[in-house]
N, C-alpha and C positions, 0 to 999 in steps of 0.2 A: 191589517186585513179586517172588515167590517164581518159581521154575522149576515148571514141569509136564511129565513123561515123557508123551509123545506116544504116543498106544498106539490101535490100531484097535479096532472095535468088537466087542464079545464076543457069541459065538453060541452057545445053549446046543445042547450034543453035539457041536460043533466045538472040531476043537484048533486052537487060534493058534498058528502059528510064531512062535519067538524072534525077537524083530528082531535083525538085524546085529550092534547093538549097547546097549547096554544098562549105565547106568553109576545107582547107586545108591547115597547118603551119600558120595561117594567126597571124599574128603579126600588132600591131599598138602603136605607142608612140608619146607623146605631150612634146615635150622638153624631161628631163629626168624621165619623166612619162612613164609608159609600160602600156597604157590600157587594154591592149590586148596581150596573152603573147604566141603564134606557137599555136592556137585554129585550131581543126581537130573537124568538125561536119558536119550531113546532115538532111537536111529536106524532108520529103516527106508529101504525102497529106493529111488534117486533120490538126491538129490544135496541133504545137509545141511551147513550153514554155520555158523561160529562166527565170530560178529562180536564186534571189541571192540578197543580201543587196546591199543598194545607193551606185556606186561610185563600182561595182563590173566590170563595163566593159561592163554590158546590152546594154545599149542605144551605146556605140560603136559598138557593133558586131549588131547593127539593121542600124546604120549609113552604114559602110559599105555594109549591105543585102543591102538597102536601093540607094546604089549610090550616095550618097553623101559622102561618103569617100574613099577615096582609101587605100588598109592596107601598111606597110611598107615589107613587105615580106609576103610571100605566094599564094596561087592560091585560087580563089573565081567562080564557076560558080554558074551561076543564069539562071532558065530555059534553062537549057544547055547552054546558051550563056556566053561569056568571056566579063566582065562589063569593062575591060583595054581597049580593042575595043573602038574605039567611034560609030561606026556604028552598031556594039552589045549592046553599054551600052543604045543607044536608043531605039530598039526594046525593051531591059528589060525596061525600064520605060516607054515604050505604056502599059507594060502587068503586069505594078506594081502597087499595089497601098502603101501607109505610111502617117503614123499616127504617127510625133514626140512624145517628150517626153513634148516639151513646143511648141504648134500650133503655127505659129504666124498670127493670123487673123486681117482684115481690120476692127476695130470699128464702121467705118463708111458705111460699107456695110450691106446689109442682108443676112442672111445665104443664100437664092436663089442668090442673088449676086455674092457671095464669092463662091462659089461650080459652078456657072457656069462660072466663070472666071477660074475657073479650069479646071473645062470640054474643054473650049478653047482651056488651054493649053496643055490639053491633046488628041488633035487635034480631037475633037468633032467638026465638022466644021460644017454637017447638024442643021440648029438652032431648026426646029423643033422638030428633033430630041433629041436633045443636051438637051431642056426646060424638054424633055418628061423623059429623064435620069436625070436628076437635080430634078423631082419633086418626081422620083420615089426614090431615095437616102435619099433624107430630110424625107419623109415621113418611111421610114424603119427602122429609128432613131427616129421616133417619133416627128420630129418638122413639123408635117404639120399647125399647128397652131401657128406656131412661123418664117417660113420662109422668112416675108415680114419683120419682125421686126431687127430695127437697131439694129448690135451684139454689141456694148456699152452697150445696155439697157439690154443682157441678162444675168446668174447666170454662174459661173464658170461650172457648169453639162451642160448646154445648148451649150453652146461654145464649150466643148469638144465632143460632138454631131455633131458641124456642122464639127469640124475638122473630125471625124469619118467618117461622111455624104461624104465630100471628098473626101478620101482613097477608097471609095466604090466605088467610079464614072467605071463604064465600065465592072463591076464584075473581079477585077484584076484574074490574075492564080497564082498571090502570093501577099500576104496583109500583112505586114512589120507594127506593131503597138508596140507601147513603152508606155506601161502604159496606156491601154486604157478607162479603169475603172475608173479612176481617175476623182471623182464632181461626181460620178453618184450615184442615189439612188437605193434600194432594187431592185425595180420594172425594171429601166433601166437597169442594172447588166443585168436579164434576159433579159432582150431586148435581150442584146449585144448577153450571152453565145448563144439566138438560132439565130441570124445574123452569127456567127462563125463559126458557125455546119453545114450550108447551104455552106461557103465558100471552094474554092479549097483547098488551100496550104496557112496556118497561121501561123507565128513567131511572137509572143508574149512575151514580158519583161513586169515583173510582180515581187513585191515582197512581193504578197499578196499567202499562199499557198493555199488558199479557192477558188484561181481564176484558179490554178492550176488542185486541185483535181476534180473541175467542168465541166472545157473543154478541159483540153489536154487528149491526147493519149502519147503523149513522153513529157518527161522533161529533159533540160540541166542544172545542179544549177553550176554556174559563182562563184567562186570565185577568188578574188586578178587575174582578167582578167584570169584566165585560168577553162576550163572545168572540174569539180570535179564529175560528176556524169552526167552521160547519158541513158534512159531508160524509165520504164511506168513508172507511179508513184506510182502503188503497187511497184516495184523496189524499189524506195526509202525510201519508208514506212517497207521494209522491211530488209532493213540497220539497222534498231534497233529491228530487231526480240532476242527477250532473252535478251533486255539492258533495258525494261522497268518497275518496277515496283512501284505500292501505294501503304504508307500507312497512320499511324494517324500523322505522323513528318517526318520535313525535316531530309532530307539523307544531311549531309557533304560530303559525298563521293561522290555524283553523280555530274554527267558534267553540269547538268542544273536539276534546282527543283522547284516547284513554285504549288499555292494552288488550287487546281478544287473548281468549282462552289458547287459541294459537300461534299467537306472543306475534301475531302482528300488531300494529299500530292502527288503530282506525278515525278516522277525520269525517269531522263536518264544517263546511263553509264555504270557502272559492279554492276550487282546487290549482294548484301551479301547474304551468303546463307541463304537458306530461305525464301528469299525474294517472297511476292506476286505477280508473273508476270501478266501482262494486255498484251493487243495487241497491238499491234506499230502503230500509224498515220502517217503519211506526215508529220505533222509536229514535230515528233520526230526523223524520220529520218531523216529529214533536221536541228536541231539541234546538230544533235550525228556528222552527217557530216561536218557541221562547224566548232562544237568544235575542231573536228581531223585534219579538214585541220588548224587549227591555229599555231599547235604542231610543 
């Protein structure tokens, strides 16, 4: 299955707004590595996801959104603006915020610290102002009782907080996160999903589907660097409409089998006739689509 850019509907004598984001043929390769293999995608407002296993190409096509890479081919706009520009690529990173995949934070700073030396640099120049944006960021994440504290002394969920905390600075109009969830417990999860929900325009790498079905609106699932599935995520759940069904034993035949919490059997693939169909999840559909892109 090819990729399709999501794009709203055209209205003659109306201009469309650029979406957020906007990635066309884009290609990228590390020696004789293809991370990235001619990906055509777009993003618009709300909260998009890029699904797919480690080592699928995620964290590059967020590098690229991100500005910190440039692809070997293709066209990339970012809030309408062309990030090749250098006087473009700046404006997009006043109005971006990112959140890597591996933060690299000062140990020796506090999270107030480290997030207002961001705000610096992200030419927050008013200080009072700047203090007033820095407290309000940590606090939204939930470290208002943790932001004096040296980030040495804090827990991997913490850390990944103040990086989050950072990405927030100035309410970006595009928020570029790679594995945001990552050290966070129950309770923070939800933090984060209603922090999301409030934001403009979100690309999010995730290869959690639970993180998926929670707050996107569109998902893209990555595989082997190229685009396999573009769409809501009923879409992809619905990629295994009539492939699923239980029963008291494993199916050989099916593409994937494995046992529910109530010790029935559950199947994805072609089912035998006969067979007890169930309703299709996300994460059946994202299974059946794996299995097929492997073929």
């Amino acid at each position: 299955m090819t990729s399709r850019p999501v794009t709203g509907p055209t209205v003659p004598g109306v201009v469309t707004a650029a979406p957020p984001l906007s990635f066309a043929g884009v290609t990228r390769s590390f020696g004789r590595s293809r991370a990235v293999d001619a990906v055509s995608l777009t993003a618009g407002p709300g909260v998009v996801g890029l699904l797919g296993p480690n080592g699928a190409g995620k964290s590059t096509l967020l590098r690229i959104a991100a500005t910190v890479l440039a692809p070997d081919r293709g066209e990339v706009r970012l809030l309408g603006l062309d990030p090749s520009r250098p006087d473009e690529r700046l404006e997009v990173r006043r109005r971006l915020g990112y959140l890597p995949q591996a933060p690299g934070l000062y140990p020796g700073f506090t999270p107030f610290d480290l997030v207002d030396y961001v705000a610096v640099l992200k030419e927050h120049t008013h200080a009072a102002r700047r203090r007033e944006e820095v407290r309000r960021v940590l606090v939204s994440v939930g470290l208002e009782d943790d932001m004096h504290r040296k980030i040495r002394r804090l827990s991997g969920g913490t850390r990944q907080r103040v990086a989050l905390a950072a990405a927030l600075l100035g309410d970006p109009d595009l928020l570029v996160l790679d594995e945001p969830a990552t050290g966070l417990d129950p309770e923070q999860r939800l933090r984060l999903r209603s922090l999301l929900s409030q934001a403009r325009t979100v690309v999010m790498a995730t290869h959690h589907i639970a993180e998926v079905s929670s707050v996107c609106h569109e998902v893209h699932v990555v595989l082997g660097g190229r685009v396999h599935f573009s769409g809501p995520p009923a879409g992809l759940a619905a990629l295994a409409a009539g492939r699923v069904w239980e029963d008291d034993r494993p199916d050989p035949r099916a593409v994937h089998s494995w046992l529910t919490p109530a010790g029935t059997h559950r199947h994805v693939g072609e089912p035998p006739a006969g067979a007890a169909l169930v309703a299709p999840t996300l994460d059946d559909g994202y299974l059946l689509l794996t299995a097929e892109a492997r073929r």
